[in-house]
Every structure is written in C-alpha cells, then in structure tokens.
C-alpha positions as CSV (number, residue, x, y, z in Angstrom):
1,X,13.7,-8.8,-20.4
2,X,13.2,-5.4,-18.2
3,X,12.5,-5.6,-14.4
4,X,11.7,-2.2,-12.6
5,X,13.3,-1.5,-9.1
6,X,15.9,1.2,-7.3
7,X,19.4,0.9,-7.5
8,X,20.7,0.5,-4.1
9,X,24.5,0.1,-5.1
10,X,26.8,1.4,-7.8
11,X,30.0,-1.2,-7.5
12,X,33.9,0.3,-8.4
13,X,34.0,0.9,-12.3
14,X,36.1,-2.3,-14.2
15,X,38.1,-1.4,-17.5
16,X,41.0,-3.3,-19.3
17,X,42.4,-3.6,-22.6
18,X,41.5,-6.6,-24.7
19,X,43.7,-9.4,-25.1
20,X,42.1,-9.8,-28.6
21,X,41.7,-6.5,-30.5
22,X,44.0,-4.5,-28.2
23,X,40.9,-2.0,-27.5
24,X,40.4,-0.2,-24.3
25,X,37.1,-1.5,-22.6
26,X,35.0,-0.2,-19.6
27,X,32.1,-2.1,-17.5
28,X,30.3,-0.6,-14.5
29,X,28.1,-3.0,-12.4
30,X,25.3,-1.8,-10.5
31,X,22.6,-3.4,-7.8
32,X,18.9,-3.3,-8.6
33,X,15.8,-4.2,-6.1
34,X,13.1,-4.8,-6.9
35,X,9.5,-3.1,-5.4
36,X,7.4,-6.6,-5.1
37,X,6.1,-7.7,-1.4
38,X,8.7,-10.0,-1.3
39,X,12.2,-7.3,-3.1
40,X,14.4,-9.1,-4.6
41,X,17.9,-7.6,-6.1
42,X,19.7,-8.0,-9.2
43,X,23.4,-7.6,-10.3
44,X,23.7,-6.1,-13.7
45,X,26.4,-4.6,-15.4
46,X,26.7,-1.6,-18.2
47,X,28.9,-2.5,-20.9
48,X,31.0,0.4,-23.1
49,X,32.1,4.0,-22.0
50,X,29.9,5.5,-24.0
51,X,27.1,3.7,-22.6
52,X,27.9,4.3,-18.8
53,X,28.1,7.9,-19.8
54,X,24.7,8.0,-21.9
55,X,22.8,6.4,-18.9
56,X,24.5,7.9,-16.4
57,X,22.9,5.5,-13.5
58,X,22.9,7.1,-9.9
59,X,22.4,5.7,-6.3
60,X,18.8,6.0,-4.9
61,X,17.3,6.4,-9.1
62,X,14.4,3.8,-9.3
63,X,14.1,3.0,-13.3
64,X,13.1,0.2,-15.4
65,X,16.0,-1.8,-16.9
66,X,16.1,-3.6,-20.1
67,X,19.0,-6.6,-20.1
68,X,20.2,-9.6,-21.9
69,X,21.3,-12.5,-20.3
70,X,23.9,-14.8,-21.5
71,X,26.2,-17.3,-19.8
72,X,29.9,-18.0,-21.1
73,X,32.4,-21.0,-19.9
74,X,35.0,-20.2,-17.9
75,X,37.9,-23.1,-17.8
76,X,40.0,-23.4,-14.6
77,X,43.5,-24.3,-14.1
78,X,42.5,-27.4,-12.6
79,X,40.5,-28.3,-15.8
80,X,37.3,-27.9,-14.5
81,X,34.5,-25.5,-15.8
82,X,32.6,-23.1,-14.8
83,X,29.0,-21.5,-16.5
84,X,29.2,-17.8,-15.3
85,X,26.1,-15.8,-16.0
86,X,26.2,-12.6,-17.4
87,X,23.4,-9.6,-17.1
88,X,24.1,-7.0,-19.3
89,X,21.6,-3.6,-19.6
90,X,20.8,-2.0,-22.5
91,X,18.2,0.4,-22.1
92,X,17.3,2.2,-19.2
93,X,14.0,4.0,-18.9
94,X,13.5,7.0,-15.9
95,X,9.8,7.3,-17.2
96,X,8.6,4.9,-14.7
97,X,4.6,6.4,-14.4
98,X,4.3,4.3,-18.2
99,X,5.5,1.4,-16.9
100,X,3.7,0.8,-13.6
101,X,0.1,1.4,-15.8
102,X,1.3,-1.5,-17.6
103,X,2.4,-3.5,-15.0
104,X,0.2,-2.7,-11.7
105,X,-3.6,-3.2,-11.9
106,X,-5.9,-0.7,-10.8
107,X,-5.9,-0.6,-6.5
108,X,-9.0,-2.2,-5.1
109,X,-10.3,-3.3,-8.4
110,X,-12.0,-6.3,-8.0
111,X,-11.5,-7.4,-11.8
112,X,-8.7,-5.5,-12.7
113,X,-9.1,-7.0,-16.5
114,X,-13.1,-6.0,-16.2
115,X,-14.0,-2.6,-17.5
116,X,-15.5,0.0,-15.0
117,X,-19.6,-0.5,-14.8
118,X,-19.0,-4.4,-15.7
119,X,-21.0,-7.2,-13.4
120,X,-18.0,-9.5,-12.0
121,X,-18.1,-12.9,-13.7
122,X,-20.9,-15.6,-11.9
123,X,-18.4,-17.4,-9.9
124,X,-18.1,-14.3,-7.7
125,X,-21.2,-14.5,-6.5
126,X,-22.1,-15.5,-2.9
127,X,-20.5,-18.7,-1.7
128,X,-22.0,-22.0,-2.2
129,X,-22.7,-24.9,1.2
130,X,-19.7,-27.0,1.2
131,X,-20.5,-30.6,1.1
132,X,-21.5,-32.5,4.6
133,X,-18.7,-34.6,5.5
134,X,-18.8,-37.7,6.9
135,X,-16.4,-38.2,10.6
136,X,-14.4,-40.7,10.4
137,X,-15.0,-43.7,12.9
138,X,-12.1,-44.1,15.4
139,X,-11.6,-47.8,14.0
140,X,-11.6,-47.7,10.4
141,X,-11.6,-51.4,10.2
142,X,-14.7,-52.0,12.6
143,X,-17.3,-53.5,11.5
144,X,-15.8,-54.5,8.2
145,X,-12.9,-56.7,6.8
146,X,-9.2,-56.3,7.3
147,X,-7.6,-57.1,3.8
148,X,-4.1,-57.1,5.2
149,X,-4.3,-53.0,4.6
150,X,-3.3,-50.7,7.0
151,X,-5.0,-48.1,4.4
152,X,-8.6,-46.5,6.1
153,X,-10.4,-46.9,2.6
C-alpha cells in the first residue's frame, strides 16, 4: 500500500536490544497527512538503523510512502488481549510529480478517462423533464377504504 502526504511530525527515536537474538534494534516513527479535501494523518514507523539512515525522513518533506501493515497480539497481565496494529514503511519516494500524474486527473477535465478531442458519453447531454408528480391529498384515506393501515398507499 503507498499513500502520499507531508510529514508533519518526526516522534523521539525507539531502540532496544532483543530479548530473543540479543541484537541491537532501532525504530523511528513518523506522522504523515494526507493532501485530500478532507487530510487525514497516519502513524508509521521505520524499522532498522540502516533504514532510518537510507531514508533520512525530515519535517515539512511531502513524499509517497510505501508500508505494510500487520497486527500482533499483545497479552496483558490481567489475561486479556490486545490486537495492536503495526504500520511499517518500506520505501519512500521524494519524486512526487510521477505519482500525482497517476493519481490526480487532469483539472477541469470533464472525462478525465476520455481522450482530448473525444465527444463526452450520451448521458451528458442536456437534461431530460423529470416526471409530473402527483400531490398528495391531505387525507390519504378519503375517498377510499381504510384496511386497518396507517400506511398512505
């Protein structure tokens, strides 16, 4: 999955040593938001010194991220469990002017799937007369029989 947006917060660098192989491990997290009508923002993290280093990710930078998301079970003390979701990068792509062609139509294109010179489909043409509708009377049930139906048809 990739989602394109400016990161608007890099969070305090995590590191630790595992319990399981004894290595050293690193993990920076970072916000992401998107550019839509409507942003919304993201919470990813960059696994791996080498990898923090290699994509070196910078306040303010707007780039398309490529992530993985898994989710792992987490069991309390109390024996319940939790699901905690994990969003993990791995790519990151500054060369944002090929990925808004992809994503973005054309501005102001009627038909942005319609090549240039192309008459739009028939359904655009000029609208149709809606049907007359009938009012309805004030008393649905005048006139007529009442079935036991507080329904007006």
């Amino acid at each position: 999955m990739e989602l394109t947006g400016k990161i608007i917060a890099v969070l305090p660098e995590r590191s630790g040593v595992s319990q399981r192989t004894g290595t050293e491990w690193r993990c920076a997290s970072y916000v992401l938001e998107t550019m839509e009508q409507y942003p919304r923002k993201m919470n990813f993290e960059v696994f791996g010194a080498d990898r923090i280093q290699q994509f070196n990710i910078q306040q303010g930078e707007t780039m398309v991220v490529s992530f993985d998301i898994d989710a792992r079970e987490f069991h309390r003390q109390d024996g319940t469990v939790l699901w905690i979701n994990s969003i993990r990068a791995w790519k990151v792509d500054r060369n944002l002017q090929a990925a808004a062609q992809m994503a973005a139509p054309a501005p102001n294109a009627p038909f942005a799937s319609a090549p240039q010179g192309t008459t739009p489909p028939p359904f655009a043409s000029a609208p149709q007369a809606a049907p007359a509708v009938q009012p309805m009377p004030a008393d649905p049930f005048a006139g007529g029989q009442d079935n036991g139906d507080d329904l007006p048809f």
